[in-house]
N, C-alpha and C positions, 0 to 999 in steps of 0.2 A: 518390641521384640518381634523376631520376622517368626511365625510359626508355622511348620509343616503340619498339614491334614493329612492323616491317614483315616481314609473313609470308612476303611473294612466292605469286604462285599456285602455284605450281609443288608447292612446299613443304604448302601448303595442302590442295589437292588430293591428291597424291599421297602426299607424304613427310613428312605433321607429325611425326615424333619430333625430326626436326632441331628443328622449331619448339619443341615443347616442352622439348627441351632446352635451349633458348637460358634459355626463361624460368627455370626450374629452377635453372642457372648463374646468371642474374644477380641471380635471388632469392637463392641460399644466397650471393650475396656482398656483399649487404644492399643491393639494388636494386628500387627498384617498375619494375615491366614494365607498362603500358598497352598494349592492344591495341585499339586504332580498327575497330570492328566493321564499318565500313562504305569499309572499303582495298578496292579491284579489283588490278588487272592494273595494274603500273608503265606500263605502252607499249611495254615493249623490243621486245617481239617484232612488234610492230606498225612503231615505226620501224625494224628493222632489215628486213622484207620490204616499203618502199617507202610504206605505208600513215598517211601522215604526216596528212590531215584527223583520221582515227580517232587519232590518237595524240596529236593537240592534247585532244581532250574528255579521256581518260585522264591526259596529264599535268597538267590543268585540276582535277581529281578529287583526284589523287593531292595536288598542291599542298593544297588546301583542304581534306581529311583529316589532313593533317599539321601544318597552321599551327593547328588548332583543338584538337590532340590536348593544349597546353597542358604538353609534356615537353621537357624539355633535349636531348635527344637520341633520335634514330631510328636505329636498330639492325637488319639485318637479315644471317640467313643466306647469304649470295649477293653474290659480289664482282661476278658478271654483273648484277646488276637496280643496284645500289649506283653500277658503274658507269655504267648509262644515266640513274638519276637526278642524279650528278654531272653527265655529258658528252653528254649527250643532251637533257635537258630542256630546258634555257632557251634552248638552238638551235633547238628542234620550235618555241617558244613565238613567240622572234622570224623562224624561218621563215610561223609562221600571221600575221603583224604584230601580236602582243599583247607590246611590252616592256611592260608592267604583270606578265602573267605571267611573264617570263621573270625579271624582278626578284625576283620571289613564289620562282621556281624556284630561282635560285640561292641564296635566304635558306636552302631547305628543303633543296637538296644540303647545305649547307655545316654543317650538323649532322646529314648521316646518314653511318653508318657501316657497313662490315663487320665481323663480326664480331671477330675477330681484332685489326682497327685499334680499336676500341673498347675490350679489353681492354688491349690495349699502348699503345698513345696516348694513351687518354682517365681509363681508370680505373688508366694506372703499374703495371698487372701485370704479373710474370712468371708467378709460380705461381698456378694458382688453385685448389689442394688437389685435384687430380685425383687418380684411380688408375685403372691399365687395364692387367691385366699381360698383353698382346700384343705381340709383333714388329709393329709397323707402320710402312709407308713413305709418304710424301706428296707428292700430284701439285697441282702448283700451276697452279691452271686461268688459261688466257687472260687474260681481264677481272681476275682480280685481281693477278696480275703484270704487266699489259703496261699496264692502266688506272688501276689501281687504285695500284699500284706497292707493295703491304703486305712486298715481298722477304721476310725470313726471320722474321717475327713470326709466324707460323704454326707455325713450324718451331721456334724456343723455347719457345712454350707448350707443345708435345711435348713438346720436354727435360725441362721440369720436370712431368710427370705422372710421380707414381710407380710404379711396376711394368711401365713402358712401356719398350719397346726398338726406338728405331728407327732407323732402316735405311735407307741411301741410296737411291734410286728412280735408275736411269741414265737420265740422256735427260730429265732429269727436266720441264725447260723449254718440250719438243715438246706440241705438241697432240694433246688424246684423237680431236681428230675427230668433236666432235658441234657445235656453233656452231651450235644451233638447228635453221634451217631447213635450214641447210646440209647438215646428216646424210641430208635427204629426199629435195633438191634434186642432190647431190653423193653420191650412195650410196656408190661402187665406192670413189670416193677416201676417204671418211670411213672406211669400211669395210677400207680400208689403211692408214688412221692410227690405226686403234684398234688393228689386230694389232699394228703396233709398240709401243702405247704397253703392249698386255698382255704381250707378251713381256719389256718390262722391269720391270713388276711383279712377274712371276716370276720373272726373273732376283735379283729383288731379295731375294727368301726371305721375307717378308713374310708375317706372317697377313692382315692389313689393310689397306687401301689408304685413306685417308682424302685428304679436300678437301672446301673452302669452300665447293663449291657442288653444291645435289642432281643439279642438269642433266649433268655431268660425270663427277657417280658413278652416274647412272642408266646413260650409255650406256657408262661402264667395265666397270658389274655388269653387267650385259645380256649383253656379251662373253662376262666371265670364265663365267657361270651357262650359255653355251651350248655352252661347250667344257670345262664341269666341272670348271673349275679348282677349289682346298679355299680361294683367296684368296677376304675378302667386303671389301664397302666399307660404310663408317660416315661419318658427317659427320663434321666437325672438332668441332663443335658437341656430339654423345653423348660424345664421349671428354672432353670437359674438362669435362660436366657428370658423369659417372660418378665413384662415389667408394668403390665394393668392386666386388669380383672378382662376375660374372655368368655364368656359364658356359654357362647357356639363352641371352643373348643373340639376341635378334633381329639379322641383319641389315640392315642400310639398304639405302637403294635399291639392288636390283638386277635 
């Protein structure tokens, strides 16, 4: 299967191991990975703080980067960006009054995916020869349970990585508390939703914290790294594409 990457900036920017592990994974499971060199910014973050003119050019962009990428499907690390180009685009498009665009939109939602649902939906895996022999637990971010709705397909391709042990997360469903702008916007309270959600991380005994998306393990590790915790976070993405024991391991975002 020919696969389009969708990086996300975020990811980009900041955290490419996620990205390159996507590709890594999708290559050793005999997939072409296409990356459209000329992808920006989805818009999330644009329509989500009001900025809806700037968010029509973007999803305008995005559209016509992906219909020309000439792949069956668009793949990306991030159930947040995944969901604004399902539930957000062709609304931005027929808010600007372009249904031409919004029609374009939803052709291009409706072949991208997160991670995780592309594995288990699309290419019928459970296992995909992993190995990772850590205690890790996993937080299922916002947008991909409440938008996305991937429920526990995240949480099987765990099982079956070998040398993996993991471990209930309590509370598991609560939010980390970062929603973007809302972490900037909303400090104190963010700021008490993240104590809760590290407190159950360690309650959980976990070496690792893993999730779908870097934005939610930036401001989990953030947390953990300020109050010294030995817990680190990794995408979902390095652990499935990891396939021997790494003991140097880098962490992910933190």
């Amino acid at each position: 299967m020919r696969i389009a990457l969708m990086a996300t900036c975020l990811a980009d920017a900041l955290f490419p191991r996620a990205v390159i592990a996507v590709v890594e994974l999708l290559e050793r499971l005999g997939h072409e990975v296409v990356f459209p060199a000329d992808q920006t910014c989805c818009g999330q973050m644009h329509i989500n703080t009001g900025y809806l003119a700037e968010a029509t050019a973007l999803v305008r962009r995005h559209v016509e980067v992906f219909e020309r990428c000439d792949c069956e499907v668009v793949v990306a690390p991030s159930g947040s960006c995944v969901g604004s180009v399902r539930h957000q685009h062709a609304w931005v498009a027929r808010r600007a009054g372009d249904e031409g665009l919004a029609q374009r939109a939803e052709a291009v939602a409706a072949r991208t995916y997160e991670l995780s649902e592309l594995i288990f939906d699309v290419l019928a895996l459970r296992d995909v020869g992993a190995y990772y022999p850590h205690r890790v637990t996993y937080h299922p971010t916002c947008h991909s349970l409440r938008m996305l709705r991937v429920e526990d397909k995240p949480l099987e391709l765990l099982r079956n990585v070998r040398g993996l042990t993991l471990v209930e997360l309590p509370s598991a469903d609560t939010c980390c508390g970062f929603g973007g702008t809302f972490a900037i916007k909303n400090a104190d309270t963010s700021t008490a939703m993240l104590g809760d959600k590290m407190a159950c991380i360690l309650e959980s005994g976990a070496e690792i914290c893993t999730a779908g998306d870097s934005s939610c393990l930036m401001q989990i590790g953030g947390g953990l790294t300020r109050m010294r915790a030995s817990v680190r976070t990794v995408h979902l993405a390095e652990i499935l594409a990891s396939t021997e024991a790494s003991p140097n391991q880098e962490a992910s975002p933190r």
